[in-house]
MDAnalysis code that builds the backbone (N, CA, C; Angstrom):
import MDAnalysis as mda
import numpy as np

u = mda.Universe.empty(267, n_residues=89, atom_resindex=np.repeat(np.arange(89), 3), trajectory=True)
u.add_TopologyAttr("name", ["N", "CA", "C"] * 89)
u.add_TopologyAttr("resid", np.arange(1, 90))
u.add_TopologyAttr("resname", ["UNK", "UNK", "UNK", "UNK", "UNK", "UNK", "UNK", "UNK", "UNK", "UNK", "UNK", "UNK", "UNK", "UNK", "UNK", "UNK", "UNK", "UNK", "UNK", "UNK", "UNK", "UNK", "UNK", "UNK", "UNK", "UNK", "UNK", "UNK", "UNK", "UNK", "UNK", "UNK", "UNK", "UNK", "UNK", "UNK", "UNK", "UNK", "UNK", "UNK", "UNK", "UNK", "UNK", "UNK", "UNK", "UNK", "UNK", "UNK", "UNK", "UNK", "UNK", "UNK", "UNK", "UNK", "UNK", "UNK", "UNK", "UNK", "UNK", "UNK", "UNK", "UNK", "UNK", "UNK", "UNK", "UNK", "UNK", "UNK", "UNK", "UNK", "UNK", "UNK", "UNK", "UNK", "UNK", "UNK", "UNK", "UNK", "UNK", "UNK", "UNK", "UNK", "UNK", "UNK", "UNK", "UNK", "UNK", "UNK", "UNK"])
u.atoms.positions = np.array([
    [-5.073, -17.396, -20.345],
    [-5.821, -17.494, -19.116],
    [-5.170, -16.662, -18.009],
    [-3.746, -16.933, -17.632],
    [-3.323, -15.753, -16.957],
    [-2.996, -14.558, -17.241],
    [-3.134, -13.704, -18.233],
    [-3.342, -12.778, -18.869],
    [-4.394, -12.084, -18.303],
    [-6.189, -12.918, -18.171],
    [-6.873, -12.110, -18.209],
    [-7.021, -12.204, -16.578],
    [-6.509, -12.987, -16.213],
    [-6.869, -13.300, -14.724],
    [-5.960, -11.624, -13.919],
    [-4.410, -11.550, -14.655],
    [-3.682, -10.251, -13.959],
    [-4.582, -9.127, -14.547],
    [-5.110, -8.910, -15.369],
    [-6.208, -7.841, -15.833],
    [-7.340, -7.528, -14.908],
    [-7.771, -9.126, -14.802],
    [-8.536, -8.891, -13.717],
    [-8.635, -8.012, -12.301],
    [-7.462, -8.354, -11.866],
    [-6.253, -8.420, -10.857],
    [-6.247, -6.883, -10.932],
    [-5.386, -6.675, -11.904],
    [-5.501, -4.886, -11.957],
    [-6.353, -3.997, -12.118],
    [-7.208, -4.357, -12.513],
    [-8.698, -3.939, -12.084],
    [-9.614, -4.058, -11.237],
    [-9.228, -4.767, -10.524],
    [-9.907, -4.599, -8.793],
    [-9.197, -4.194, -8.130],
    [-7.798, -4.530, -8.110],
    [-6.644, -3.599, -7.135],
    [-6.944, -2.230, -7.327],
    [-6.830, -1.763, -8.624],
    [-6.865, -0.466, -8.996],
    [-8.453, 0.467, -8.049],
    [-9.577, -0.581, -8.265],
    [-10.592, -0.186, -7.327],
    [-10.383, 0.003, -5.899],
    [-9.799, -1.020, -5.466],
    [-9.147, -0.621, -4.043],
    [-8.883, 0.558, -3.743],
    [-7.624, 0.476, -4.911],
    [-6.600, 1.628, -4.400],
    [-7.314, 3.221, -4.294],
    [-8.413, 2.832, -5.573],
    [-9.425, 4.167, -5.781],
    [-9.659, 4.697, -4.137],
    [-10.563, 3.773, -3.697],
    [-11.694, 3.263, -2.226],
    [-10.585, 3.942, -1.266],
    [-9.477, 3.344, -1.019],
    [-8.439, 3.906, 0.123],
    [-8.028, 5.141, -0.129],
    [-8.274, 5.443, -1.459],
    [-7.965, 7.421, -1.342],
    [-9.029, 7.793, -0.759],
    [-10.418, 7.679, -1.188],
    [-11.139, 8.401, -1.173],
    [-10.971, 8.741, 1.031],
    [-11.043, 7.000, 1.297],
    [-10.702, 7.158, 3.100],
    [-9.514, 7.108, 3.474],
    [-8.673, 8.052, 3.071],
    [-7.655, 8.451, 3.296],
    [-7.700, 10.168, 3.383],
    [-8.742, 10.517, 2.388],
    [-9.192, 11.922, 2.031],
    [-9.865, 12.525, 3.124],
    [-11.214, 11.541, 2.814],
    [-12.431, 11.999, 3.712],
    [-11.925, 11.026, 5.240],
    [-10.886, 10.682, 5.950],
    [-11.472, 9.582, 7.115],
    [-11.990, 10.202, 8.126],
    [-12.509, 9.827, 9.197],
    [-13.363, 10.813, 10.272],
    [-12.205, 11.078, 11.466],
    [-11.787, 10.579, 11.861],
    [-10.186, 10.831, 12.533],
    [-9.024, 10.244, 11.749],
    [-7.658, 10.562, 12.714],
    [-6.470, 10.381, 12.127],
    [-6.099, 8.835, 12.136],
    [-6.146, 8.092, 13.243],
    [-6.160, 6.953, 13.058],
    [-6.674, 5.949, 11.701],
    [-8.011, 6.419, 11.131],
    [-8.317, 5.991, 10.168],
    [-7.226, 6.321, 9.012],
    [-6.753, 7.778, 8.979],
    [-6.297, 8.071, 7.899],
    [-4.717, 7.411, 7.869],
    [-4.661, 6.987, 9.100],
    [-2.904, 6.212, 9.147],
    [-3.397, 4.735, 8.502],
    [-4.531, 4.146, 8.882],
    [-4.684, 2.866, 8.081],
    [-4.835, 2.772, 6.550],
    [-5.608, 3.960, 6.435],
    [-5.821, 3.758, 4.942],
    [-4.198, 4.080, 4.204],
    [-3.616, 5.133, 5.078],
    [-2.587, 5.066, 4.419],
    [-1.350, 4.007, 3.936],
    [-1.740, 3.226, 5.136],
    [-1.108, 1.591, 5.228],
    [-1.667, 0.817, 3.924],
    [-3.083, 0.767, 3.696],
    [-3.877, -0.221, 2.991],
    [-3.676, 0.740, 1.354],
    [-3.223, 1.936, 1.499],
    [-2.697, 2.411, -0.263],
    [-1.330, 1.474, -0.300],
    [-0.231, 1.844, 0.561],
    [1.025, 1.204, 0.398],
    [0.806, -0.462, 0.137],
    [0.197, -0.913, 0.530],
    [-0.289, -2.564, 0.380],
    [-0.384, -2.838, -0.852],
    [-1.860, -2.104, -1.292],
    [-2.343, -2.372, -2.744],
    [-1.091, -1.258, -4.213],
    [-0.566, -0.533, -3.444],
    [0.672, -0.225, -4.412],
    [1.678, -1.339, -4.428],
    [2.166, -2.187, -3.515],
    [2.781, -3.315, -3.615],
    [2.521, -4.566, -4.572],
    [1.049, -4.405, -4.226],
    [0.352, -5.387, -4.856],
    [0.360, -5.205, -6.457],
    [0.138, -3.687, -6.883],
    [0.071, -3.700, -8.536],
    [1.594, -3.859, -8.592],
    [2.570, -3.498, -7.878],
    [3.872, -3.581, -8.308],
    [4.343, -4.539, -8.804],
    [3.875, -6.029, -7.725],
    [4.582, -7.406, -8.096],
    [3.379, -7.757, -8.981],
    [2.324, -7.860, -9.261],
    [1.254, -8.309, -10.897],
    [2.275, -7.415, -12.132],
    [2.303, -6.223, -11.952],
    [2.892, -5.456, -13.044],
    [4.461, -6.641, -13.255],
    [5.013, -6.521, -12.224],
    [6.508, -7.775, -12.411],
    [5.937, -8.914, -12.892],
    [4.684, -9.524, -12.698],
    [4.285, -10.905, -13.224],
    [4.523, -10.673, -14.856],
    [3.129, -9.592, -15.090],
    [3.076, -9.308, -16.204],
    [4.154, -9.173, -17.076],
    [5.455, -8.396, -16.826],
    [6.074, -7.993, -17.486],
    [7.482, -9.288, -17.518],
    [7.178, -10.215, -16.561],
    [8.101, -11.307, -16.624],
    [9.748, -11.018, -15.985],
    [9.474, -10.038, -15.050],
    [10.849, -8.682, -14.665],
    [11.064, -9.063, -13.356],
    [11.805, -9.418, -12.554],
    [11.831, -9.921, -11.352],
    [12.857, -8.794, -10.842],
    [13.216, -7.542, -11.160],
    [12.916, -6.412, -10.275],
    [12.527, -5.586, -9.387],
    [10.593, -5.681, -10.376],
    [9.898, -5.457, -9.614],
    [9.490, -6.034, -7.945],
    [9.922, -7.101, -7.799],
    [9.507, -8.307, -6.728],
    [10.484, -6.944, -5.994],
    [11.888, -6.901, -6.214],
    [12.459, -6.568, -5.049],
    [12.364, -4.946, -4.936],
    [11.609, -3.891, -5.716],
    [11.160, -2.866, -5.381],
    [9.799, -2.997, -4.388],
    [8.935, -4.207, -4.696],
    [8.307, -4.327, -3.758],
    [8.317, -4.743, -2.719],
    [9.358, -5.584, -2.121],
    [9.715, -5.227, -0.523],
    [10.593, -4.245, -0.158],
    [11.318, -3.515, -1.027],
    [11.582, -2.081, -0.611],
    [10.153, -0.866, -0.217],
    [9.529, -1.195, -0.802],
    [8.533, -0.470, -0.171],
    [7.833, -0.895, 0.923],
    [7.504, -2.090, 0.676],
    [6.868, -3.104, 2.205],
    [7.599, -2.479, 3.132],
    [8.859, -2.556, 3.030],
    [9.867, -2.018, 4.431],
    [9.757, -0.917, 5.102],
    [9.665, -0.146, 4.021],
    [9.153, 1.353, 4.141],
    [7.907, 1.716, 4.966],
    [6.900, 1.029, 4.327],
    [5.428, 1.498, 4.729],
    [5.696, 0.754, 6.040],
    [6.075, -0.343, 6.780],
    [6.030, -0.799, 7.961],
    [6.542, 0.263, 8.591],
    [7.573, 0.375, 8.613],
    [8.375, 1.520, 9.283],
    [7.458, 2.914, 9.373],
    [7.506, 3.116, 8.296],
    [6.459, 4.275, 8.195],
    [5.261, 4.318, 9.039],
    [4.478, 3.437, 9.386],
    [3.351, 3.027, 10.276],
    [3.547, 3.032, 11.625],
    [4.344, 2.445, 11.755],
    [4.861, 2.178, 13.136],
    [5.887, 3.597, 14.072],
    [5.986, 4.278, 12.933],
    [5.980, 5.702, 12.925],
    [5.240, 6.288, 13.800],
    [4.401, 6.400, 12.571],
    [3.276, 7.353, 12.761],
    [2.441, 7.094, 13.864],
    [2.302, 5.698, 14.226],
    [1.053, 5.291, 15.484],
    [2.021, 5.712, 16.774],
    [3.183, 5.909, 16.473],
    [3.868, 5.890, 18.203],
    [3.811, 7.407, 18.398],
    [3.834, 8.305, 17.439],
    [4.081, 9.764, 17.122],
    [2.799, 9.783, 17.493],
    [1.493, 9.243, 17.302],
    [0.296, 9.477, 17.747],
    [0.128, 9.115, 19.470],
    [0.886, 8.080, 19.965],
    [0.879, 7.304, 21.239],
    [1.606, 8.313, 22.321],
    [2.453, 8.569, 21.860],
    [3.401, 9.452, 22.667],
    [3.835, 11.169, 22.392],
    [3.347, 11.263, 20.785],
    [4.044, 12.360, 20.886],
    [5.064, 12.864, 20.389],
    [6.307, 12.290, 20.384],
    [7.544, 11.915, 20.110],
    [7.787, 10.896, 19.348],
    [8.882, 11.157, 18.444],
    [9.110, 9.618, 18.349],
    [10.689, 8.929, 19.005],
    [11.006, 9.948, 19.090],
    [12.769, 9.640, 19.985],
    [12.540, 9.912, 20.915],
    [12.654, 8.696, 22.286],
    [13.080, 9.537, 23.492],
    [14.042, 9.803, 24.454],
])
């Protein structure tokens, strides 16, 4: 039963992740394209720790808040670099 349920799981994430390229590709301004870029890093988190379920590997858990960390940072980046300009001042 949980078998097919993480299958499940990875097969709608995986749709996601499809959906956020495509508006990440095509978005109509940059702002959009900083969210979607947020909402790929999310759903890459997300197959990361199912893939750790799956595989019974508790590794994975802590590669996936190494990346969480990342993409925050990374975001919070990018929106101030959009706000100001700079990002050091």
């Amino acid at each position: 039963m949980l078998t097919a349920a993480i299958e499940i799981a990875f097969v709608l994430i995986g749709a996601a992740q499809v959906l956020n390229l495509y508006r990440l590709v095509r978005g109509p301004d940059t702002t959009d394209r900083i969210l979607a870029l947020d909402t790929v890093g999310i759903n890459a988190i997300a197959l990361i720790v199912l893939f750790g379920i799956h595989t019974a590997t508790t590794a994975y858990f802590e590669v996936a808040l190494l990346l969480a960390l990342l993409g925050f940072v990374g975001t919070v980046a990018l929106c101030k670099f959009l706000l100001r300009g700079d990002l050091i001042e």
